[in-house]
N, C-alpha and C positions, 0 to 999 in steps of 0.2 A: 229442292225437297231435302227436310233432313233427315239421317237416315238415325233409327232409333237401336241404340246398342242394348243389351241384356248386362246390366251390372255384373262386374268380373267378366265377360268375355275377351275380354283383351289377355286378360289373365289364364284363360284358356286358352286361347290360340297363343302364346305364349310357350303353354305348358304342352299341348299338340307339336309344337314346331322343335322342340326340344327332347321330345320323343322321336320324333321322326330322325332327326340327325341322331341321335342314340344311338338308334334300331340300323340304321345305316353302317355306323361304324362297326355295330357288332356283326350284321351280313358281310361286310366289308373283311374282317379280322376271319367270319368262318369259312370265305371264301380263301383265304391264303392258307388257313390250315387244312381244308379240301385240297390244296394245290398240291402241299407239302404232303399228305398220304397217298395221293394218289401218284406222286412220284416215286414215293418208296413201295406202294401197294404189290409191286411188279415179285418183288422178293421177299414180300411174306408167302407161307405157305396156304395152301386153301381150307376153306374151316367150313364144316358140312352139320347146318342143323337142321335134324329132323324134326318135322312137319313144318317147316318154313315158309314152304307153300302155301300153308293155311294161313298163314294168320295175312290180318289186311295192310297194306299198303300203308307206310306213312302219312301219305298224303290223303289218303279215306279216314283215317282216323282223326288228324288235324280237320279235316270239313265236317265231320260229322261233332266232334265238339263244339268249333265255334257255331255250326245251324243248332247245338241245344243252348248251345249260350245265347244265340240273336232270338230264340224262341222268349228263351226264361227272362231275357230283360225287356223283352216286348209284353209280356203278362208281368209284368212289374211295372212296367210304365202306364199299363190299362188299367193297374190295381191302384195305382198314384192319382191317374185321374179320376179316377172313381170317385176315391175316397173324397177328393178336392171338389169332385161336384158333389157330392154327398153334405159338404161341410159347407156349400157355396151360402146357403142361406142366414148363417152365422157370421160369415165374411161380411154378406152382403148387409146383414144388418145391423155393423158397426156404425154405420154411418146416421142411423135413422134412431139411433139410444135403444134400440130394440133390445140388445144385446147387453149393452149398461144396466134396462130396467129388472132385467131377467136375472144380472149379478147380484143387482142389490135388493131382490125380492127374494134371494137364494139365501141373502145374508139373515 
């Protein structure tokens, strides 16, 4: 069986696989610079900010951006199809000169 590629995906997972080592090396780098504060953390003084308490969590914050970002590109990609079925009947009738006669009755 052959398997059927998407033009440019190789190109993608290319550019996926070149991200990931990226993002690695930068965790990698903030990981040694987390090492190095928190070694010296011991003799800084303590720093008190009011209402600290309130505010949310790094990591709520980080979830709650990328869930409006996987919302907003999921109603973009429904808005893509849409439009593409919306258009399908024009697609489809290149083939049949539907489309040609429609141009050149335009002209």
């Amino acid at each position: 069986m052959s398997e059927t590629r998407i033009p440019g995906q190789e190109l993608q997972d290319e550019i996926l696989k070149t991200v990931r080592k990226s993002q690695e090396a930068v965790i990698d780098a903030i990981r040694t610079w987390a090492d190095t504060v928190q070694s010296i953390a011991p003799k800084l003084p303590a720093v008190s900010m009011p209402l600290a308490d309130r505010l949310p969590k790094p990591e709520d914050v980080v979830a709650s951006a990328y869930d409006f970002a996987e919302q907003l590109l999921a109603s973009q990609r429904r808005f893509t199809e849409d439009a593409l079925k919306a258009t399908a009947p024009l697609v489809q009738g290149k083939g049949n000169g539907h489309a040609a006669k429609a141009t050149t009755a335009a002209k």
